[in-house]
N, C-alpha and C positions, 0 to 999 in steps of 0.2 A: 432534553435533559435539564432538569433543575437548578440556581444557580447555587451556591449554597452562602449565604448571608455571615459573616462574621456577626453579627449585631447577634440577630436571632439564636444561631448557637450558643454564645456569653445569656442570652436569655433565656434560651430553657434549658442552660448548663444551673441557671441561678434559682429557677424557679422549682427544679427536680432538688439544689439543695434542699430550698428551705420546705419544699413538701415532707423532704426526708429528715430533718431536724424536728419538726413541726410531730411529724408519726410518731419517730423513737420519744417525745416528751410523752406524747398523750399518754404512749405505753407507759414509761412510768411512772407518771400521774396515777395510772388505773394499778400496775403488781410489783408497784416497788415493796419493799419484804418490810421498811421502817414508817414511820407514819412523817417522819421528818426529811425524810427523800422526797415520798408524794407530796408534801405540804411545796417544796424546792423545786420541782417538776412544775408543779400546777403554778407557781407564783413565775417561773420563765415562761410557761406555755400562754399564761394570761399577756405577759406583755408582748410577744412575739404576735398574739395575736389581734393586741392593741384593743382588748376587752378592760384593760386595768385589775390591779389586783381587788 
């Protein structure tokens, strides 16, 4: 039986966030309906991914 690590949990509790933060931007980066939304998607999606704006 496996043990089950507190650490690791908090760590791929953390890592499933920011995948899932990460998704929903790209989405709206790509079918936001204003061009001022995708412009605001793409400039958070750039830092999160520490590409720079």
């Amino acid at each position: 039986m496996p043990t089950h690590d507190p650490a690791i949990l908090a760590l791929a509790t953390s890592a499933a966030g920011y995948l899932a933060t990460v998704t929903v931007l790209a989405l709206t980066a790509i079918a936001a309906p204003t061009s001022v939304r995708r412009r605001e998607a793409r400039t958070i999606l750039a830092l999160l991914l520490s590409c720079g704006p």
